[in-house]
C-alpha positions in Angstrom: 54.4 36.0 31.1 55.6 34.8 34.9 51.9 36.2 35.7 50.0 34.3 33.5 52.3 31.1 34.7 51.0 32.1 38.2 47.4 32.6 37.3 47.6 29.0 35.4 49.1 27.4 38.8 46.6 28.9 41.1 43.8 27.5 38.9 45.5 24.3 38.8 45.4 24.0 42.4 42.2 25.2 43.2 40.6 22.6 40.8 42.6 19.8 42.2 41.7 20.4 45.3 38.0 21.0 45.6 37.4 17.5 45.2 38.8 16.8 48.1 36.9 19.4 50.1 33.6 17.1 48.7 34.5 14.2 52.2 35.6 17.1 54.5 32.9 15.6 57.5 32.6 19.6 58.5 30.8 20.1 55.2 27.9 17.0 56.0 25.6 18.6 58.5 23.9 16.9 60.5 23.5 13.3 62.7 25.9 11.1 61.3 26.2 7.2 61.4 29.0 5.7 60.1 30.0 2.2 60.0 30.0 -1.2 57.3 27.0 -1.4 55.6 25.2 -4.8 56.9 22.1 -5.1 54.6 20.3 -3.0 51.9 16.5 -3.6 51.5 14.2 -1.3 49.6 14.4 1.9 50.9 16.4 0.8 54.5 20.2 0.8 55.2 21.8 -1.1 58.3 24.8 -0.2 59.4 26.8 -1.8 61.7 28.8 1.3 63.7 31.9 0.8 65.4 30.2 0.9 68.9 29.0 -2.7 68.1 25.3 -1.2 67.5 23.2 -1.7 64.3 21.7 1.8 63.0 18.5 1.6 60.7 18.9 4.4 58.0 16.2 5.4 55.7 16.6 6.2 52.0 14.4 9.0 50.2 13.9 10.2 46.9 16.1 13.1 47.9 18.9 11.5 49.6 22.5 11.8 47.7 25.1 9.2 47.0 28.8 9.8 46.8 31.8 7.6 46.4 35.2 7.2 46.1 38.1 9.8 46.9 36.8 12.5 44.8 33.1 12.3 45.7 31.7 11.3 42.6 28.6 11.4 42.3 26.8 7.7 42.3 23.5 5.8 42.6 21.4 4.5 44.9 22.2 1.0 43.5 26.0 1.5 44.6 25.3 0.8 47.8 25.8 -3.1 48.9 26.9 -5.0 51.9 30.5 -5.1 53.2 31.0 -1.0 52.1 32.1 1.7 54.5 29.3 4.1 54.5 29.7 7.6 56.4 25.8 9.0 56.4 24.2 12.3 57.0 20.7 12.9 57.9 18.4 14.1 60.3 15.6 12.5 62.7 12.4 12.6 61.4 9.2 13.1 64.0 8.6 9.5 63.8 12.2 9.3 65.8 13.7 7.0 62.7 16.9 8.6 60.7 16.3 9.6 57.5 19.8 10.0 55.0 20.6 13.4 53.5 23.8 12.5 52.0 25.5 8.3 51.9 29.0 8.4 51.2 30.6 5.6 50.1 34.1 4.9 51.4 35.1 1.2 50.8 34.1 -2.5 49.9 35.0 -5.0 52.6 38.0 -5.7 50.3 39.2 -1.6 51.1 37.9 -0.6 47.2 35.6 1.9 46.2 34.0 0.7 43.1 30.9 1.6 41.5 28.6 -0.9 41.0 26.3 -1.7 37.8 28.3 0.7 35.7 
């Protein structure tokens, strides 16, 4: 009985905590920019970094979205000004950044809400 207890706990605790394994930055490979998100046009993401620089970021078909504390999974349409954005991606050979991964932190107002749902 203790051993099925045990087996229940360890279960428990590994499914509790793999969400938060989803924002562990070692996980993201690649160049990252991260900063508030200034403007969101078409397939383009500002962001304004904490050096004072603006970084252009472009969107793809096959870039991912995540937000909120557990990294769920969101849309391309979450994204909007005033957020805390971390980004992964990689250079393309044009030199502009292209985003893997966008995760979304935080409004301007410290909130992670999805938008549009």
């Amino acid at each position: 009985m203790n051993m099925k207890r045990l087996i229940r706990a360890a279960i428990a605790t590994a499914l509790l905590a793999t969400p938060a394994l989803a924002h562990d930055p070692k996980l993201h490979k690649g160049p990252k920019v991260e900063g508030k998100v200034v403007a969101v046009s078409g397939d383009r993401l500002e962001v304004g970094t904490t050096k004072g620089g603006t970084v252009a970021v472009y969107l793809t078909d096959e870039t991912k979205y995540e937000q909120g504390a557990a990294g769920e999974k969101a849309a391309r349409s979450a994204l909007r000004e005033g957020q805390h954005v971390m980004v992964s991606g990689h250079k393309l050979a044009s030199g502009k950044f292209a985003a893997s991964e966008v995760m979304i932190h935080a409004d301007a107002d410290g909130e992670s809400k999805p938008h549009g749902h």
